[in-house]
N, C-alpha and C positions, 0 to 999 in steps of 0.2 A: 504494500500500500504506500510505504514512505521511500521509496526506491528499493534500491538493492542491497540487504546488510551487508554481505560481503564484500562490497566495494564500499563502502562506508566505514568498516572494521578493520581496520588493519588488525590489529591486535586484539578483537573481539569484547572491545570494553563497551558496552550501552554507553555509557557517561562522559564526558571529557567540561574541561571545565573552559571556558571559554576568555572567562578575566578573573584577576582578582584582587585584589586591597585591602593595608591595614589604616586603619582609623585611628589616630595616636587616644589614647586613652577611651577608646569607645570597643573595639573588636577588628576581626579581620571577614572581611566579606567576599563570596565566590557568589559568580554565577556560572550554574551549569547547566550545559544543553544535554538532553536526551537524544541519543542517536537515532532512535528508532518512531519518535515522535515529532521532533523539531524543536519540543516544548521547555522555554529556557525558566529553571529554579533558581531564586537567591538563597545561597547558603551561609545565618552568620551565627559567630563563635564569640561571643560576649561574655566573659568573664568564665565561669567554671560549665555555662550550657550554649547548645548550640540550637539555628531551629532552622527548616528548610520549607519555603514556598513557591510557587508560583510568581516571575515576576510576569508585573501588568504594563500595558499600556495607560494610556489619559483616560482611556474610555471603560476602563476596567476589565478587559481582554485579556487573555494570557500572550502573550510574544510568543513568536514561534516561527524559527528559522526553517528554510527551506533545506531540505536535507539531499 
């Protein structure tokens, strides 16, 4: 449906992480794309927990790269 995993996979990981950033006294923040959806997660790590979402668009969309 979302192409071809196999040429998408080199390494056959779903996941890969697209960017990422630390926030001097706040955390460190990843966004990561699903390979096999398109659909990009913000991944953040603040202090001793971490939490992962959906990141959106202005319109409250999920983003979702073309795979």
């Amino acid at each position: 449906m979302f192409g071809n995993k196999e040429s998408n996979q080199e390494n056959n990981e779903r996941f890969y992480v697209k960017s990422k950033e630390t926030v001097k006294s706040l955390g460190r923040f990843s966004v990561i794309v699903d390979r096999e959806t398109g659909v990009n997660y913000i991944h953040a790590w603040v202090g001793p927990g971490s939490s992962l979402t959906p990141l959106l668009d202005e319109n409250g969309n999920p983003i979702i790269d073309k795979i």
